[in-house]
N, C-alpha and C positions, 0 to 999 in steps of 0.2 A: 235380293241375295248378293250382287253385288254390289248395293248400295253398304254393304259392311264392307270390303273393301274398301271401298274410298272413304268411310270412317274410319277408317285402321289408318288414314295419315297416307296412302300411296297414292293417290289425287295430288296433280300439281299443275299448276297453268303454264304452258308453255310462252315463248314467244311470242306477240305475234304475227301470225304469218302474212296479214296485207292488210291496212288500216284497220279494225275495231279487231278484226279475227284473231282468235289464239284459241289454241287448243293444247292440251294437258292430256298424260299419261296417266290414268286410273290403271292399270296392270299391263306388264308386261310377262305373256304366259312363252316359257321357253320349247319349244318345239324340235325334237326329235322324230324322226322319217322313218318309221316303221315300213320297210318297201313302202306303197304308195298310200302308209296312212299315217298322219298327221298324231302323235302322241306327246301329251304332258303327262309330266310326277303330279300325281297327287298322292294322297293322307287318306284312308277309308277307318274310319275307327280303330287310328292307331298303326294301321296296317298300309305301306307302301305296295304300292302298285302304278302303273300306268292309264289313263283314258284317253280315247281317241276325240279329237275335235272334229266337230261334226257340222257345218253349215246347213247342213240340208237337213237335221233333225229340229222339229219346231220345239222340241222339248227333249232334256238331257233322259236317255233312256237305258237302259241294260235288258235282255235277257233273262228270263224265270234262273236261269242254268248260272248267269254271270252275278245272279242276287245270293241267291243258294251259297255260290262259294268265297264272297265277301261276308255270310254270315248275316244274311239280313230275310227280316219277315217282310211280308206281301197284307197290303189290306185291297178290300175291294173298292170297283170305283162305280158309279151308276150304270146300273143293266144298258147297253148299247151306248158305250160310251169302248173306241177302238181306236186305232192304230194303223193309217196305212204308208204305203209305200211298195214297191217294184216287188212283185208277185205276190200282191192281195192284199186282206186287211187282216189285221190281228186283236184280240182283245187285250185287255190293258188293265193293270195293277197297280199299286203304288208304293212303293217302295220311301223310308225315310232315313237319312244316315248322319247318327246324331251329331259327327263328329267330321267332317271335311274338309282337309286342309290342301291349297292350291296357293302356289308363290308366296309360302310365310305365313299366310293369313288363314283362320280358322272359321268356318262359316256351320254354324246349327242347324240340324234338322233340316237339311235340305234333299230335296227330292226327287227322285228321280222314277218317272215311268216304266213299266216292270211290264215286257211284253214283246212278242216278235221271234222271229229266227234267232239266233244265237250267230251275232256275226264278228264275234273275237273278243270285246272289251264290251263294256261300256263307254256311251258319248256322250259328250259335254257338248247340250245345242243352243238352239238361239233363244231360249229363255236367259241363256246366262251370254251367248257372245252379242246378241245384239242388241241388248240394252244400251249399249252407247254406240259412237262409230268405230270399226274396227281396219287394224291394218294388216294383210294379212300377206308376209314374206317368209312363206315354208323352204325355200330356198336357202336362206341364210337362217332358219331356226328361232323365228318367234311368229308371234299374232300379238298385237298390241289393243288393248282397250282405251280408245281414246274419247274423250268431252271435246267435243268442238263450242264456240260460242263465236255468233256473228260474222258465219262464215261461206253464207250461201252465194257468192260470187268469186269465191277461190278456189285457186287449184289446189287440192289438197294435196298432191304427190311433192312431199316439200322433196324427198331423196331426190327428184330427177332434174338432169340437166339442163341450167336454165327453162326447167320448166314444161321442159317437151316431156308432155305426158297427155295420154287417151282419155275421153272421158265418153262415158254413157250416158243416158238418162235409168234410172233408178224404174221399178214399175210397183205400184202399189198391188201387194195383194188381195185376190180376190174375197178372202177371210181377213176381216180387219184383225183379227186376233193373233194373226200368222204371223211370222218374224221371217222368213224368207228372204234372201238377196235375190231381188229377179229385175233385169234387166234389158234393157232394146241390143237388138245384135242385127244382122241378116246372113242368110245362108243362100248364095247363086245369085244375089243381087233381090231376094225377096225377105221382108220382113219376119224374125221371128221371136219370141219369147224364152229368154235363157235364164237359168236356175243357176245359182253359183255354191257348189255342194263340196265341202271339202272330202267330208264323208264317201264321196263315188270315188275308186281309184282312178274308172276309165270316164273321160266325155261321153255321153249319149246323147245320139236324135232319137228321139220319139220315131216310130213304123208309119205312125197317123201323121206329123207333122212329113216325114218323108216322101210320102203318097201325095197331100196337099202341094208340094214344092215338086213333082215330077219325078220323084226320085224313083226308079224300075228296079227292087229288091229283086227280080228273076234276072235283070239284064247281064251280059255279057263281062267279066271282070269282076263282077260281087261277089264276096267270100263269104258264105256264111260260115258263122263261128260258134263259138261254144255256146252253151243255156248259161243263164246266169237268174239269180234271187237277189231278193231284199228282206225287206219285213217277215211278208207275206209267206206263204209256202209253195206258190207254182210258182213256175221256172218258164222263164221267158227266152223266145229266140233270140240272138243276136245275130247282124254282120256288119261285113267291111265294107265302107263305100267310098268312091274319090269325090270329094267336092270340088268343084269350078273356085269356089271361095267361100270361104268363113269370116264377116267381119262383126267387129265388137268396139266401141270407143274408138273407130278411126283408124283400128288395124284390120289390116287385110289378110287372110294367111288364104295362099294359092295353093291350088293342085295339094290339097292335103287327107289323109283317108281316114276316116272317122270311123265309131264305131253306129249302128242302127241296135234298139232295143224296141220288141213286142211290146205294145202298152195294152195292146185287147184287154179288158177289165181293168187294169188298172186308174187309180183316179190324178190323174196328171194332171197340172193348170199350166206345164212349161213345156217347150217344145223339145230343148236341151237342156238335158243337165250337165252342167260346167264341173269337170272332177278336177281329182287333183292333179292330174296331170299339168293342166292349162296352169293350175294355180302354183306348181313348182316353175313353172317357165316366165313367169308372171310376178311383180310386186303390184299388190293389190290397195286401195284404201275406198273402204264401203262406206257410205256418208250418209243415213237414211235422214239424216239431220239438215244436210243440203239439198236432196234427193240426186245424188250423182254417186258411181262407182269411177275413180281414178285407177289406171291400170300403167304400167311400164312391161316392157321385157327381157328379160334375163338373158333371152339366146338358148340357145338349142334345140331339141326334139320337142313338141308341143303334142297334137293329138298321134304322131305317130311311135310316141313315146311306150305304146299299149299294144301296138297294131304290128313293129317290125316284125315281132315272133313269128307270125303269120303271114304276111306278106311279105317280108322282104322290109329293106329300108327303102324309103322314100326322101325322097327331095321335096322340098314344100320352097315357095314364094312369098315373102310377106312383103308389103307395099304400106308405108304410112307405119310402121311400127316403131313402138316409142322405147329406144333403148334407156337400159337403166345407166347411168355412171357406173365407174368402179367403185364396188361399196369399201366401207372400210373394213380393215380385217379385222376376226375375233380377237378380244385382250385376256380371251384365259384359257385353258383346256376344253370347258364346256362350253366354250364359243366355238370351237375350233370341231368339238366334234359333231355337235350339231349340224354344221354346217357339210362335214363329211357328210352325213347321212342323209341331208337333200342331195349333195353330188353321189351319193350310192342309189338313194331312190331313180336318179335319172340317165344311171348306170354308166357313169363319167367317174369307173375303176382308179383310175391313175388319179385324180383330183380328192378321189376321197382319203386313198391312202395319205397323200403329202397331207391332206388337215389332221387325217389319226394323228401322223409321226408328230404334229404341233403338237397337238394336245397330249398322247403322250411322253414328249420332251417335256412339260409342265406338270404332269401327273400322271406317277406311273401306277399308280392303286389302285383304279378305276378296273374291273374288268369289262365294263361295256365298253371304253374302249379298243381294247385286246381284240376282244372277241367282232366289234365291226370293222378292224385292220385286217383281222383274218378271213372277214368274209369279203372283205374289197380285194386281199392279194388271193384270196383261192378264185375269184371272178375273174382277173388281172393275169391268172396261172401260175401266179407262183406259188404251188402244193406247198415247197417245205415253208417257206414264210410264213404262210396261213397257217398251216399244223403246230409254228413253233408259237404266233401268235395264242391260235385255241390254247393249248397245253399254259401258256401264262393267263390266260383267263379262268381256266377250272382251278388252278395252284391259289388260286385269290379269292375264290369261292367253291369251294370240293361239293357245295351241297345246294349246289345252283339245279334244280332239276331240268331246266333247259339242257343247260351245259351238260349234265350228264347222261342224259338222254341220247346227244349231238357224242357223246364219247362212246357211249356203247356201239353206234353205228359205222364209227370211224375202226372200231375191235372188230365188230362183224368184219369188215372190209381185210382189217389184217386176219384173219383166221384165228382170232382170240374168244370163239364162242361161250366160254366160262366167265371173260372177262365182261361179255356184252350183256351175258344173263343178269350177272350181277348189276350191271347199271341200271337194265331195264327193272329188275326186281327193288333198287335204292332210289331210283327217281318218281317210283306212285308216290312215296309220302310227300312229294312236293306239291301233289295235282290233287283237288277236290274229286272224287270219285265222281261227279257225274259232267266233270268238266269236259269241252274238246280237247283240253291241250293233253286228255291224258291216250287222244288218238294216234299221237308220234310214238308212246311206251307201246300200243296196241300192234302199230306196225313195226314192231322190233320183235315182241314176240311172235308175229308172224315171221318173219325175216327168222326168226330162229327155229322156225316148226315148232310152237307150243300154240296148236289150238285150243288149248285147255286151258290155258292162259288168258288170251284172246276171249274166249266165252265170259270167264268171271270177271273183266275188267267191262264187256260191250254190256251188258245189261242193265247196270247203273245210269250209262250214260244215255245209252236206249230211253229209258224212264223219263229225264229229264229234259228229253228233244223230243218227243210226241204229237208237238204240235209246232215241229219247225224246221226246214226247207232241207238239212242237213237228213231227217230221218229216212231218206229214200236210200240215203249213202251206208247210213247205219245198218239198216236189216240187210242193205247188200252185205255187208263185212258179217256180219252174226249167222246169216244163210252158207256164205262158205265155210266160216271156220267149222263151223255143225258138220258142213259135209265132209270137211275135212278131217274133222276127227268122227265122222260116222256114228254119230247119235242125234238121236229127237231129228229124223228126218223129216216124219211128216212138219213139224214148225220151221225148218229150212223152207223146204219148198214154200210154206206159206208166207215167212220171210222174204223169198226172193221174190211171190206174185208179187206182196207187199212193195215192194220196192220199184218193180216194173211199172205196177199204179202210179205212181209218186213221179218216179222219173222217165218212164218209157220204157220201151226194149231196148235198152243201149247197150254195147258189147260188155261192158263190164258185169253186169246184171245175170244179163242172157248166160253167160257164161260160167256165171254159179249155180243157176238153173241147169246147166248143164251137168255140174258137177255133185249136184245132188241126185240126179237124174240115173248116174251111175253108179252110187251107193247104192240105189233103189232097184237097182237090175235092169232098167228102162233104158239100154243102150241105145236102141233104134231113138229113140226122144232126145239121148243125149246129143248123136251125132247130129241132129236136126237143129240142137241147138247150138253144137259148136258151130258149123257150117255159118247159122246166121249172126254171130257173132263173128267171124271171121271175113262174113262180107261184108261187115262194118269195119271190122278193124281189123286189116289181113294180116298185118305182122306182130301178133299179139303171140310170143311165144309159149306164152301159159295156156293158150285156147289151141293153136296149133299143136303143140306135146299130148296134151288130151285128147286132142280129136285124132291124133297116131294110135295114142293106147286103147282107144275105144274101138276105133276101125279093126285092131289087132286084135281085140277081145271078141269082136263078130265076127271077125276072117275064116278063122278054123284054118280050113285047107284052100283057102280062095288065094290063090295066087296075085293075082289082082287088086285085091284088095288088101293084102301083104304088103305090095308093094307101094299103094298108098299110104300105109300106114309108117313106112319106113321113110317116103319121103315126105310126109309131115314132120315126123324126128326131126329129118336132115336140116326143113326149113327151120324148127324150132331153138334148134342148137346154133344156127345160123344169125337169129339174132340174138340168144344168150346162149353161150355156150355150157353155162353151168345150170340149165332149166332142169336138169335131170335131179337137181339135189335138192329141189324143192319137193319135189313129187313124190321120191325115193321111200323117203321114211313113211310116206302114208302109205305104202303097198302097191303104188305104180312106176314100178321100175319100166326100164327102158326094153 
C-alpha cells in the first residue's frame, strides 16, 4: 500500500548519515493533536475527514458505526477470525475504500478492519506505518516514513545535539506477523516489556506486570481511578501509582505516577503500553530495520501529563535524559498550528496561543485555526478572546455542525433557548444518525428539556453500538429520558438493568433507576435508589433534588422527614443553584 507511495516519486535518499548509511523520506504525514490523539487529513471517497494514527493497532481499523457513515459496505472475514484489545476481543469485518487519499497521493482499494467499540475515528496502523522506519514527533506535528539502508550501527536521531540521544533495544514480537513497536525499558530497577501505542492517550502498566514488580494496588497513597475500554466491551479498572523510576534508552524518570490498567482476560504480550503522552514529551525514531528505538526529550510533563486531574501535580526527576536541541520553527501557518496543538494537547495554554497568532498572521481563512486559539484562550481565561475567536470561526463556516452545536450551548448559557433549539435542530444534518458525535445534539436537547427529542435521536444510535463498550452509557441516557418524559416505563427500567449489567451500579445509572422508579409509583425503591447513588456520589445535585422531592412525596405529615426533604433542596441548590429548572417542567417542582 505504501509501496505506491514511493512510486508516486516521494522516495528520496537522504544524506548519508555515517559511512555507507542514508536514509530517505518516503512520506511525511502532517500531524494535528486532537487532545491526546494523534490526527491526519485524509481523502475517503472523495469525502474529507480526519484519522487517527494509531501505533498500537496491528491493522488500520474503524468501527461498524465509523464504516456506516463514511458510506461503506462490510464483507465477512473467516468464522473465528477477531480482534483484540483492552476489554476483550471483538469480531471483525472488512471494509474496502476504493478511493484514499493521504499527503497528495491516492491509494486503491485499500482496507481497512471493520470491528470493535466505536472509539471516535478510524486508525491508520502498522500495516501501513510500519512498513518502513518511522519518526515519530507529535510535538512539533509530523510522523515521518523513512528507508534507512546500511545503517545498523548509527544513531539514527540525526535532530539531536551532537548526538546525545537514548537508545533501546527493539523486541521482536511474539506473532512474527505482528507489526508492533515493543521495546526493553525497566520499572524499580527490574526489567520490563513496553508497547509504544500512539493510539493510548494515557501510559499503562499492566495489574499483572504490577503485582510481578511488588507493586500493592491496596497500599497506602494508590488512587484508584476511572474504568476505562478499548476494542472489547468490558471495562477495566484503573489506578495511580508512584514509581521509584521508569527507565527506557538511558532515561531515568524518578518519583513519577503512572497510570495501573486491569488486564484479567485480556490477551497482552507487553507490560506497558507507552501512550501518547510519553510520545508528545518525546522525539521518537523506530528503526525495526536496525532493531533499535532512538528517543530525545522535549521537556515537560511526561506520565503526569493524565494523572494531575487526580492527583494533584507532581514533581518527577529524570537522570540521563536526552534533550532535544531547539528545533526550528514552522515556515508556514500549518506548521505553526500544528505545532499549537501538541502545545494544547500538553496544556502549555500561552505557547499554543502565540503559534495560533503565527499561523493566523499567515492565514486568516482557516477556521481550525480560530476555533483552537479560542479553545487555548478560553483554557488560558480569556472568555471574551475565546468567544471573539469562536464567533470568527462559525462566520467562515456557518454549517460546521461542530461549530454549531458548540453555538447552541454557548445560547443555552446566555438564555437564548430559541436560539439553542435552532442549532441543535440545524446541526443533525451534519452527523450520520447512528454516529457518537450526534451524542453532543443529544445533550443540548437535554439541556433544553426535550426528551422527546432525546428519544428519537438515542435509538439509531442505540442500533449501531450493540456490541460496543459505549452501549452501557447508551441505555443509561434512553432509560432517563423515557423516565423523563414518562412513557414505555417498563423498557426504561429494563434499559437501566441493561446498563447496570454493562457497567455496574454506578451513580449515574442508579440514579435513573431511580427515576423511573418514581414515574412507576415505587417511591420507597426510589429513595433506595437515590441514597445509593448519593453514597457514591454525594454532590450529585440531580440525585440529591430528587431524593428531596421523593422524601416530600412519602412525608405526608412527617415532620421529619419534611425536614429532610428540605435539606436535600438546600444541599441541591448548593451545588447548582438552577437544579430546579431542570426538573420543573417534568412536574417536580420544588
Amino acid at each position: 500500500m505504501i509501496a505506491g507511495l514511493v512510486m508516486a516519486g516521494l522516495f528520496a535518499w537522504g544524506a548519508p548519515a555515517a559511512g555507507k548509511c542514508s536514509i530517505g523520506m518516503v512520506a511525511k504525514l502532517p500531524v494535528t493533536m486532537d487532545g491526546l490523539r494523534a490526527t491526519v487529513p485524509v481523502e475517503v471517497n472523495g469525502k474529507s475527514t480526519t484519522f487517527w494514527l494509531d501505533s498500537g493497532a496491528f491493522f488500520s481499523l474503524m468501527s461498524k458505526a465509523q464504516a456506516a457513515a463514511l458510506g461503506l459496505s462490510n464483507t465477512s472475514l473467516p468464522p473465528g477470525f477477531y480482534i483484540t484489545g483492552v476489554g476483550g476481543n471483538a469480531t471483525a469485518e472488512l471494509a474496502t475504500i476504493k478511493s484514499f487519499k493521504i499527503v497528495g497521493q491516492e491509494l486503491k482499494n485499500l482496507q481497512f478492519l471493520v470491528g470493535g467499540s466505536d472509539f471516535g475515528s478510524a486508525v491508520i496502523g502498522q500495516n501501513i506505518l510500519a512498513i518502513f522506519d518511522t519518526e515519530y514527533d507529535l510535538a512539533n506535528g509530523h510522523v515521518i516514513l523513512v528507508k534507512t539502508k546500511d545503517c545498523r550501527d548509527v544513531n539514527l536521531a540525526y535532530w539531536a545535539e551532537k548526538g546525545a540521544a537514548g537508545m533501546a533495544d527493539l523486541i521482536k514480537p511474539e506473532n512474527e506477523l505482528a507489526k508492533h513497536i515493543y521495546a526493553k525499558g525497566t520499572i524499580n530497577g527490574k526489567p520490563v516489556k513496553l508497547m509504544f501505542d500512539t493510539g493510548a492517550p494515557a501510559t499503562t502498566l499492566s495489574s499483572s506486570a504490577a503485582r510481578r514488580l511488588g507493586i500493592d494496588l491496596a497500599a497506602p497513597g494508590v488512587v484508584e481511578s476511572e474504568r476505562t475500554s478499548g476494542i472489547g466491551t468490558k471495562f477495566r479498572r484503573t489506578w495511580i501509582v508512584t514509581l521509584k523510576s521508569f527507565e527506557v534508552g538511558g532515561e531515568e524518570i524518578r518519583n513519577t505516577p503512572i497510570r495501573v490498567l486491569e488486564d484479567k482476560g485480556d490477551d497482552r504480550e507487553e507490560d506497558v503500553l507507552v501512550g501518547a503522552d510519553f510520545f508528545l514529551s518525546h522525539h521518537l525514531f523506530v528503526s525495526p530495520a536496525t532493531g533499535h528505538l532512538f528517543l530525545t526529550y522535549n521537556g515537560g510533563p511526561i506520565f503526569s501529563l493524565t494523572t494531575d486531574g487526580e492527583i494533584g501535580a507532581r514533581t518527577t526527576r529524570t537522570e540521563g535524559d536526552w534533550a532535544t536541541r531547539a528545533t526550528e520553527a514552522p515556515k508556514d501557518a500549518a506548521g505553526f498550528a500544528r505545532r499549537a496543538s501538541g502545545f494544547a494537547a500538553r496544556r502549555d495554554w500561552k505557547a499554543a496561543v502565540a503559534d495560533y497568532n503565527e499561523a493566523l498572521k499567515l492565514e486568516t481563512g482557516k477556521p481550525e485555526y480560530w476555533l483552537g486559539r479560542a479553545d487555548a484562550r478560553q483554557r488560558s481565561g480569556d472568555a471574551a478572546g475565546a468567544r471573539a475567536d469562536f464567533d470568527k470561526a462559525i462566520a467562515l463556516t456557518p454549517n460546521n455542525p461542530d461549530l454549531v452545536i458548540r453555538r447552541g450551548f454557548l445560547r443555552l448559557q446566555e438564555g437564548d433557548q430559541k436560539g439553542a433549539l435552532a442549532d441543535a435542530e440545524a446541526a443533525l444534518a451534519g452527523y450520520h444518525e447512528g454516529s457518537l458525535e450526534r451524542l453532543s445534539v443529544v445533550a443540548l436537547f437535554d439541556r433544553l428539556r426535550r426528551a422527546d427529542r432525546v428519544l428519537a435521536l438515542i435509538d439509531p444510535i442505540i442500533a449501531l453500538h450493540k456490541n460496543d463498550n459505549e452501549l452501557g452509557s447508551l441505555l443509561n441516557t434512553r432509560c432517563f429520558s423515557r423516565a423523563l418524559a414518562n412513557i414505555e416505563l417498563v423498557k426504561a427500567l429494563a434499559d437501566c438493568n441493561g446498563a447496570i449489567k454493562r457497567l455496574g451500579p454506578i451513580a449515574p445509572v442508579v440514579d435513573s433507576r431511580a427515576m423511573v422508579k418514581v414515574r412507576m409509583g415505587d417511591l420507597a425503591g426510589a429513595l433506595a435508589d437515590y441514597d445509593d447513588a448519593l453514597a457514591k456520589a454525594p454532590k450529585q445535585a440531580a440525585s440529591l433534588y430528587m431524593r428531596g422531592w421523593t422524601r416530600r412525596a412519602m412525608a405526608k405529615n412527617d415532620a421529619a422527614q419534611l425536614k429532610l426533604a428540605e435539606a436535600d433542596f438546600a444541599a441541591a441548590k448548593a451545588v447548582d443553584a438552577d437544579v430546579a429548572d431542570r426538573f420543573t417542567p417534568y412536574g417536580f417542582a420544588p
